[in-house]
C-alpha angles and dihedrals in degrees: 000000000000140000103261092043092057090048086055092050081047096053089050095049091054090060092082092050088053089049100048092044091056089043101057088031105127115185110230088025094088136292094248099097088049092042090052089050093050089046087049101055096042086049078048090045102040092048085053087064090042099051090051096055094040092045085052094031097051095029085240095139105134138182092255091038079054078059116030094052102064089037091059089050094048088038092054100034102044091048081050101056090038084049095045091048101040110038093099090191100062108096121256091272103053093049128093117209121260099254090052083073093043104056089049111052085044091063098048092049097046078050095052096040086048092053090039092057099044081055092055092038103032104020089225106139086187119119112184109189113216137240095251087043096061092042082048085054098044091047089044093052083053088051096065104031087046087057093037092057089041090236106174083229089064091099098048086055099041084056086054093045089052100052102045083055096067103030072058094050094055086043092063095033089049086040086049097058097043082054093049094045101057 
């Protein structure tokens, strides 16, 4: 197995970690489990970026690597929006409102049941990520570590985030059904 593909097993393995750190996460018992959260997405973050370069770098790019990459994003990112919505116990700051989920999880899965369709169709197992979809994940990863952090710009990035997900959302699913439609 290579090397990019280990770093995104990695990085999946990471998302229970994140989730059991926010939900026993107290305020005024002391910042560690937030702190922790916050250490374990940007490790999660920061292999994302890894796994890419090395995957290029060492020509290491592989049909499941092709899959287990952007499941370990969706899979991050989407645990950490629900997390981050739906852990009552996290104070105001820290919380993202309910659509942002949502909205979300609605666009990765029209994504993956669009992808899923052109293989069947079309027998094409590759997935390109666009231009505006890599600026959606990074804003996205922002998103969390800014709310995490409780940065007063956490809501201004969120907004772009927000947008961009779903202008990328009407790019694939433009881009779909041009594939589709060869």
């Amino acid at each position: 197995m290579s090397l990019a593909n280990k770093l995104s097993i990695f990085r999946i393995l990471l998302v229970p970690g994140f989730v059991v750190a926010l939900v026993y996460y107290r305020p005024g018992e002391g910042e560690a489990l937030r702190y922790l959260a916050v250490g374990l997405f940007v490790i999660g973050v920061v292999t994302d970026a890894v796994d890419g370069y090395v995957a290029r770098a060492e020509n290491q790019a592989t049909r499941l690597g092709a899959i287990l990459d952007p499941a370990a994003d969706k899979l991050f990112l989407v645990t950490a929006f629900l997390s981050l919505s739906l852990i009552s116990t996290l104070p105001q700051q820290y919380r993202i409102p309910a659509w942002v989920p949502i909205l979300v999880l609605s666009r990765d899965l029209i994504i993956v049941l669009g992808w899923v369709l052109i293989v069947l169709v079309k027998g094409d197992l590759t997935a390109i990520p666009s231009r505006l979809g890599k600026a959606t994940t990074l804003f996205q990863m922002l998103t969390i570590v800014a709310f995490l952090l409780g940065l007063s710009m956490a809501r201004p990035i969120l907004w772009v985030a927000m947008v961009l997900t779903v202008l990328s959302g009407i790019g694939y699913l433009r881009r779909g059904n041009r594939l589709l439609n060869l």
